[in-house]
C-alpha positions as a printed Julia matrix, in Angstrom:
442×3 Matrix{Float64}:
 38.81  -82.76  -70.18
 35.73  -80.65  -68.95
 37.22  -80.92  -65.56
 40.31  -79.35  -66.34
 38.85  -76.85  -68.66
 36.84  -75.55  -65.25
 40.35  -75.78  -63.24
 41.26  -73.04  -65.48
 38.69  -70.97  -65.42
 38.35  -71.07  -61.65
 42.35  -70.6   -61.28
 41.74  -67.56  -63.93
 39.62  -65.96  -61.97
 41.19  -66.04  -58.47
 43.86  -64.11  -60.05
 41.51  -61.75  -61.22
 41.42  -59.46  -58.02
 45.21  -59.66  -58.0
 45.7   -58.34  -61.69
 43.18  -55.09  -60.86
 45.11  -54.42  -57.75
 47.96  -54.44  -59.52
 46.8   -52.54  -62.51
 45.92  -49.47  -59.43
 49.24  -49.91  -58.28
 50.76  -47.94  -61.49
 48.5   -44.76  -60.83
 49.76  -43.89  -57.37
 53.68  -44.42  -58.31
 53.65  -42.33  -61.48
 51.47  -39.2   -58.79
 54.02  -36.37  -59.13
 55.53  -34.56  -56.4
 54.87  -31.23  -54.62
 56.77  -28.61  -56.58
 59.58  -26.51  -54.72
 58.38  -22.86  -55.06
 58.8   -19.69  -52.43
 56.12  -17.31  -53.56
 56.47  -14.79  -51.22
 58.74  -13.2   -48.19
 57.14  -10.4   -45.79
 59.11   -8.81  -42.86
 57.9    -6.66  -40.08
 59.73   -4.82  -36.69
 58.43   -3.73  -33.59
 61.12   -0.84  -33.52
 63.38   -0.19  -36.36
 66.77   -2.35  -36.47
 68.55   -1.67  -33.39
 69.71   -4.26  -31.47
 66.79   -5.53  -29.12
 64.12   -5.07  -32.05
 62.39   -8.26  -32.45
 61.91   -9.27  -36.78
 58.95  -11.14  -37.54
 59.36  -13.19  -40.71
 56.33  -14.79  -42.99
 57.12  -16.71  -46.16
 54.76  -18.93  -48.13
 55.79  -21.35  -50.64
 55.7   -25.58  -51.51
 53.83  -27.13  -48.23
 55.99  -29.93  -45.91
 59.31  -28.05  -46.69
 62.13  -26.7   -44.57
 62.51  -23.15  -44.98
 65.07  -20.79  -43.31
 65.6   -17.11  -43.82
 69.61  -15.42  -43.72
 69.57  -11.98  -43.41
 73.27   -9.98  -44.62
 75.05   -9.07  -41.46
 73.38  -11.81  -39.23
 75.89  -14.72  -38.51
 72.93  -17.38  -38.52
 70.17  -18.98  -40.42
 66.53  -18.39  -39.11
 64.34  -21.39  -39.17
 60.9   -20.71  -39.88
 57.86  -23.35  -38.72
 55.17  -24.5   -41.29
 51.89  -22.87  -38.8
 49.55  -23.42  -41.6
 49.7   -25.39  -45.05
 52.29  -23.22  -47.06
 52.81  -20.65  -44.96
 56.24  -20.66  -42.3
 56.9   -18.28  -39.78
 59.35  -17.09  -37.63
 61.49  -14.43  -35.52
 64.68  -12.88  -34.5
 65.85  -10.84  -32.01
 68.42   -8.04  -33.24
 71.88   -8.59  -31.09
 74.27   -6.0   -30.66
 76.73   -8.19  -32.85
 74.54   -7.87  -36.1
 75.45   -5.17  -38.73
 72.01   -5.1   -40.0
 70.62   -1.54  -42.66
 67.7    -1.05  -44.71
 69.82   -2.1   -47.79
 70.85   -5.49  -46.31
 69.83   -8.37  -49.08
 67.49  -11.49  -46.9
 67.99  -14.43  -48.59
 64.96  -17.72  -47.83
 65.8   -21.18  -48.67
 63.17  -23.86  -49.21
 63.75  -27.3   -49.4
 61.42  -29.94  -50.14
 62.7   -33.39  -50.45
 66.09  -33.2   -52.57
 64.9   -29.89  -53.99
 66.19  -26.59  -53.08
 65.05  -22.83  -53.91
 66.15  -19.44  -52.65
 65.1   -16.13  -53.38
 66.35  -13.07  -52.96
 64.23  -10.01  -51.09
 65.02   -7.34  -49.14
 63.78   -4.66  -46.26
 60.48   -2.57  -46.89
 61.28    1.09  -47.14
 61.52    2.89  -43.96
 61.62   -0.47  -41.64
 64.85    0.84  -39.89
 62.9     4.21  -38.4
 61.64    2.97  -34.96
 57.58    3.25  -34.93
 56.15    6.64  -33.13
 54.33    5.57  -30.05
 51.02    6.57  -29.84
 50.49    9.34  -27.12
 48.41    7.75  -24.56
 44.92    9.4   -23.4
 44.67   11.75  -21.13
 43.01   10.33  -17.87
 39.14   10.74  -17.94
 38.49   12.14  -14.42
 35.23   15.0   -13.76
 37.34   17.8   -11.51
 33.69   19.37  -10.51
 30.41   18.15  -10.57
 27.95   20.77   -8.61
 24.77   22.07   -8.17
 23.53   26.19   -7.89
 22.7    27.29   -4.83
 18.87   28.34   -4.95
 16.54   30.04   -2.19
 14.1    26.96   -1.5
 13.66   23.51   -2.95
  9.9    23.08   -4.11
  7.56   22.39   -6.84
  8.4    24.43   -9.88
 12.02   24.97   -8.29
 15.05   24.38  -10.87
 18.17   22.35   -9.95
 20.93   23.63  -12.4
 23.66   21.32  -12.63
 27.66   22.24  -13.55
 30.54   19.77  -14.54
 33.75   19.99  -15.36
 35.33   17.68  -16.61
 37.23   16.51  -20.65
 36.13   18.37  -23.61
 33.89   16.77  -26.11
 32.33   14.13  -23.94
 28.81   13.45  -23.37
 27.66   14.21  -19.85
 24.3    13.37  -17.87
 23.37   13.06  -14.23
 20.95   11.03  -12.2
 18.95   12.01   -9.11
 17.52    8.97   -7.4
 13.73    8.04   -7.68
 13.08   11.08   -9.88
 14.75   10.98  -12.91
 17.31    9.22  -14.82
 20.13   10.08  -18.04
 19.03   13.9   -17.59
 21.93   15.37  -20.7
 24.19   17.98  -19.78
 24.87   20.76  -22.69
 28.82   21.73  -23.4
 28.48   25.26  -23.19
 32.22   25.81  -23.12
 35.27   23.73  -23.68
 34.9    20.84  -20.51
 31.81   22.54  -18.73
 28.44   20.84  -19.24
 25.74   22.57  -17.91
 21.65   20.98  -17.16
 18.99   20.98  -15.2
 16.01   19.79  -13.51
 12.9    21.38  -12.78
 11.57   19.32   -9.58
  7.46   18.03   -9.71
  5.36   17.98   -7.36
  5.21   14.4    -6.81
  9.33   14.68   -6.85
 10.96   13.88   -3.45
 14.84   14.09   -2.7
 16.38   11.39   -1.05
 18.83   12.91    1.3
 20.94    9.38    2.09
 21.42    8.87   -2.1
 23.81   10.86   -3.83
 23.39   12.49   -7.54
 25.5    11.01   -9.89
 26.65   12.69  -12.85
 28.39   10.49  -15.47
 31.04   11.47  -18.55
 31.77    9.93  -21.37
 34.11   10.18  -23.91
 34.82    7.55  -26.44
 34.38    4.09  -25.19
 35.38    5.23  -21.16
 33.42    6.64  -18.52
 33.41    8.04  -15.31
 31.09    9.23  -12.65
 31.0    11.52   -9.54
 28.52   11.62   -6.89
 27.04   14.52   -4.82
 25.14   13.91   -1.64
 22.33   15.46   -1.02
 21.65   15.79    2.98
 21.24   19.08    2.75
 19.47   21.3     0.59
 20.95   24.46   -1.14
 20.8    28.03   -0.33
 21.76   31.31   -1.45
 25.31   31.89   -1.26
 25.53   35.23    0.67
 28.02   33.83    3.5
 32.13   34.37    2.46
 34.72   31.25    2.92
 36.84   30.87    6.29
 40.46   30.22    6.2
 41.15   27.59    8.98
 43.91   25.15   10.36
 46.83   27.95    9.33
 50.67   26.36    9.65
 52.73   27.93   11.13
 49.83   28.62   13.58
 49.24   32.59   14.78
 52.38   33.42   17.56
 54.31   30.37   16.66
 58.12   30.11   16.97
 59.43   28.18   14.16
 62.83   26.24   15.06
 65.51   26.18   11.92
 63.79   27.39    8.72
 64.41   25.3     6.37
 61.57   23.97    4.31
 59.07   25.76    6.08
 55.74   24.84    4.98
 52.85   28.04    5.48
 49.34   26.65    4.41
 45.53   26.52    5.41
 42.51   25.34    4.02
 39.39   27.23    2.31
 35.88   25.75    4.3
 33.34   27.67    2.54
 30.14   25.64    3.9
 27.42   25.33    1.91
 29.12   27.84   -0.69
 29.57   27.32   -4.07
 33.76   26.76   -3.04
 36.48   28.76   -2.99
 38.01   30.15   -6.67
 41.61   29.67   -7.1
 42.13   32.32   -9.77
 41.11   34.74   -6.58
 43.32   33.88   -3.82
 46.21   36.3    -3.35
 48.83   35.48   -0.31
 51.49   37.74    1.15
 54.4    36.55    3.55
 56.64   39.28    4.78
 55.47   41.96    2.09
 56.56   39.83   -0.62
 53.89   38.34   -2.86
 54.05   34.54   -3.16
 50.62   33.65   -5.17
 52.82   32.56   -7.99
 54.87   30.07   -6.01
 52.0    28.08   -4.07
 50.16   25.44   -4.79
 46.66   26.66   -5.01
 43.11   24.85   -4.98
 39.69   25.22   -4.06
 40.24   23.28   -1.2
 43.58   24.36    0.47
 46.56   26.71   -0.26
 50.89   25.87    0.52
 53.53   27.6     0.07
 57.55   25.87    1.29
 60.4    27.83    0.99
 63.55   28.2     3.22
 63.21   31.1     5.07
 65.87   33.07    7.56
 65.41   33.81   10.66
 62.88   37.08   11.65
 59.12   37.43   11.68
 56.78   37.05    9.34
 53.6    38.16    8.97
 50.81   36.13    6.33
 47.91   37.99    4.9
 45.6    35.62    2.4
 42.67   37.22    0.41
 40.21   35.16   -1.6
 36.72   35.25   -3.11
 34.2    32.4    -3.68
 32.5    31.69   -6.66
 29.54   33.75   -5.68
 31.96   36.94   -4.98
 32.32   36.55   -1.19
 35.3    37.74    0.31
 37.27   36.25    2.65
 40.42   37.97    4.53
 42.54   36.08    7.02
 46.05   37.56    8.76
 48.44   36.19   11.41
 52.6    35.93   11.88
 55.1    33.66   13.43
 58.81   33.82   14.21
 61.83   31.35   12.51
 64.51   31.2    15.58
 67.47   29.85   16.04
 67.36   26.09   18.2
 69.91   28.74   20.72
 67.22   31.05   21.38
 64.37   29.12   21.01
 62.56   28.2    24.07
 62.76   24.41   25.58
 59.79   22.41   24.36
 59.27   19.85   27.52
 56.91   17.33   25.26
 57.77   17.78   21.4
 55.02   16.6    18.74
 55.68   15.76   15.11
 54.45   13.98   12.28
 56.76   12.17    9.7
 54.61   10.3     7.64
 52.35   13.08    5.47
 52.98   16.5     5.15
 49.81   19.15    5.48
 47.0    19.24    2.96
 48.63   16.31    1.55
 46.24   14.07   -0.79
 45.24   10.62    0.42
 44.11    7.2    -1.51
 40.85    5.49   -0.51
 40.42    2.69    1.93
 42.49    2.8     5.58
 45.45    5.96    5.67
 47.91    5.1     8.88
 49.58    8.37   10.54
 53.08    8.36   11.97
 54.73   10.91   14.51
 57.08   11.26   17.12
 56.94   12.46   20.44
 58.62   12.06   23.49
 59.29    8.29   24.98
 56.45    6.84   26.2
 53.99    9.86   26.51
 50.27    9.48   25.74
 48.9    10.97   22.29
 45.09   11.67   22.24
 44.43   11.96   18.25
 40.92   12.86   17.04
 39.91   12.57   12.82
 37.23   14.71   11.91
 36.03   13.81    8.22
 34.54   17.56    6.37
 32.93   16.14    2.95
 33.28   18.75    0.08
 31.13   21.53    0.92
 30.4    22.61   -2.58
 26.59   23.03   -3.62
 24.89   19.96   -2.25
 26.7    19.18    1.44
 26.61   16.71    4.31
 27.42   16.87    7.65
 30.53   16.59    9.49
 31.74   12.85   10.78
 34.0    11.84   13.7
 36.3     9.32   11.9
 38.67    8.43   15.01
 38.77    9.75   18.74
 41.77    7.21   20.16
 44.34    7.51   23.12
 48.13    5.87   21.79
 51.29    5.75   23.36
 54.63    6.5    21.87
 57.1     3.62   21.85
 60.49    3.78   24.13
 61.88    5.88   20.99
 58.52    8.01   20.61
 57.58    6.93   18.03
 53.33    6.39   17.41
 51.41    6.2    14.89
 47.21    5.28   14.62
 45.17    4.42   11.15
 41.73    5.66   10.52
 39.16    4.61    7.39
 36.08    6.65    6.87
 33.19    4.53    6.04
 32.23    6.51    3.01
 35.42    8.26    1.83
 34.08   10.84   -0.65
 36.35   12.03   -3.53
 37.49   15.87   -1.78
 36.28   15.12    1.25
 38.8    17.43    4.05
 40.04   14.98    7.51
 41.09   17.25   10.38
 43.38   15.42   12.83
 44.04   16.97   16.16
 46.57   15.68   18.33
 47.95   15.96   21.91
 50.63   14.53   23.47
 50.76   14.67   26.98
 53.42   13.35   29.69
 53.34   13.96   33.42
 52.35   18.18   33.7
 53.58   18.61   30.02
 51.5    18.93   26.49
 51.89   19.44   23.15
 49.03   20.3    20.58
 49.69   19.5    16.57
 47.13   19.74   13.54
 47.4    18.17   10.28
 44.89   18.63    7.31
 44.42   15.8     4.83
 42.15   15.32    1.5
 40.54   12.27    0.09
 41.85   11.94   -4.21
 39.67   13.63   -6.09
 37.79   10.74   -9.31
């Protein structure tokens, strides 16, 4: 009897563990499920509703659901992806089949198991207007940085600095070994002005340049002015040089006849643009010309006759300058044979070069000899170096005379001025050519 009676018990409690799992069991069944909500519906364009505007779609409702958006007009359903818990995004590109407004109703479905919900919502005010574009800023370049001539460099001497550059920046400059961040003051809209007043244990570094630096907003740029030789007083007036046509020459077929020449005003304070006044055949053509410190051109067809070119100018220190000389535009009947022509194809004078290596192409006749020599002028404003010989090299033109040679200054300074002579020569017979080319400017 007692043995049974512990039979029993011990069968009562190996069920036990069965009875409380199955007493859990109840709990999860009777959990209840997500409910099947859309609480909200936001749409955005990138440009209006034309067709080609993309729609970006953002609803949030019941997580694990299917969710698709139909907008009135729009021939299919947009399925949106779950890319968080409760939130489902999507997109849709506008075709030129949709008939899509401002007014048109969007309707979003969620389903979440065999529950459905839809909701009706429509376009934000204004979402058809196409968004203004932002002008974009103006490039940040410094057109001038310079220093004042003075009479002597020495202890107690004063550097004054000028830049030109974007209104409302900060400006400073640097001068190697001596000092460091010196501010520039905006005395007028773009031109900071500030100076230096050199020690006696100061030394200038001829072989380091002074850099000035702008700022405006979160960008910055800088311009650097060598310093091989020192300053003087400005009493000597600008030269006009490398003239096109040159003085006496017979122009062949006027059409786009190009009459320029560059301003070398060494060791001046440059050349002012506002000052420079040109005259071909009587007529004034100041207005028409592109005018800088560094060069002047004028192209115009012109008939045939003689013409005679008078340029004026001043520098900034009120030196004059006065420079006059003519050619002739003939007809190819009466011009005169040229036994060994010479022309360049690939850049047209005064014409503005990148950095790094600039090829040249011409044509002359078949197989004659071209000895081409690059002379590289840095900007002779204030501060100044010394001229460089870039390229001296002997080419020959191809069986169609064609030739062409590449040259790549070592330290191509922003303004610096590369005179290129050339001379083609075959058997007795020459022909002599200039062309005047400047490095970008920033």
């Amino acid at each position: 009897m007692k043995a049974q009676l512990r039979n029993q018990v011990a069968a009562l409690f190996l069920m036990l563990p069965i009875a409380a799992a199955l007493s859990v069991l109840p709990t999860v069944a009777i959990a209840q499920p997500a409910e099947a909500e859309l609480r909200s519906l936001e749409v955005s364009s990138d440009g209006g509703l034309s067709a080609g505007t993309e729609l970006q779609f953002t609803v949030e409702g019941a997580p694990r659901a299917i969710v698709r958006v139909r907008i009135d007009g729009v021939k299919r359903n947009i399925v949106l992806r779950e890319t968080s818990r409760g939130v489902y995004t999507g997109a849709y590109t506008v075709t030129r089949q949709d008939r899509i407004s401002e007014d048109s109703p969007i309707r979003a479905t969620l389903r979440l198991r065999n529950r459905t919900v839809m909701a009706n919502y429509s376009f934000p005010a204004g979402i058809s207007r196409p968004p203004v574009a932002a002008a974009p800023p103006s490039a940040l370049k410094i057109d001038r940085f310079f220093m004042a001539p003075i009479d002597k460099i020495e202890p107690g001497s004063e550097l004054r600095f000028t830049l030109n550059g974007m209104p409302g920046g900060v400006a400073e400059f640097d001068i190697p070994g001596i000092a460091d961040n010196v501010r520039m003051r905006e005395t007028h809209p773009g031109v900071y002005e500030g100076a230096y007043t050199l020690r006696r244990q100061d030394k200038l570094t001829p072989s380091r340049p002074i850099v000035a630096t702008l700022r405006v907003g979160d960008r910055s740029v800088t311009s650097a002015m060598t310093a091989a030789t020192p300053p003087t007083a400005d009493a000597k007036p600008p030269v006009i040089r490398n003239m096109a046509p040159r003085d006496g020459e017979a122009v062949i077929d006027g059409r786009a006849v190009a009459v320029s020449g560059t301003f070398d005003d060494a060791g001046g304070v440059g050349v002012d643009p506002a000052t420079v006044r040109i005259m071909l055949g009587g007529r004034n053509i100041t207005s028409d010309s592109q005018i800088t410190p560094q060069f002047f051109t004028y192209r115009a067809d012109l008939p045939l006759g003689r013409y005679a070119v008078e340029v004026t100018a001043r520098d900034r220190a009120g030196n004059a300058v006065r420079q006059a000389w003519s050619f002739d535009v003939v007809s190819p009947v009466s011009a005169a044979p040229v036994a060994v022509p010479l022309q360049i194809t690939s850049h047209g004078n005064n014409a503005v070069i990148e950095g790094g290596s600039t090829t040249v192409r011409g044509r002359t006749s078949p197989g004659a000899l071209v000895d081409v020599k690059v002379v590289g002028i840095p900007p002779l404003v204030g501060l100044f170096g010394m001229s460089q010989n870039v390229l001296q090299q002997r080419v020959q033109a191809d069986a169609s005379g064609n030739f062409s040679f590449t040259f790549a200054p070592q330290l191509p300074l922003p303004g610096t001025r590369y005179e290129i002579t050339m001379e083609s020569n075959k058997g007795n017979m020459k022909a002599e050519s200039t062309l005047v080319l400047f490095q970008k400017q920033g």
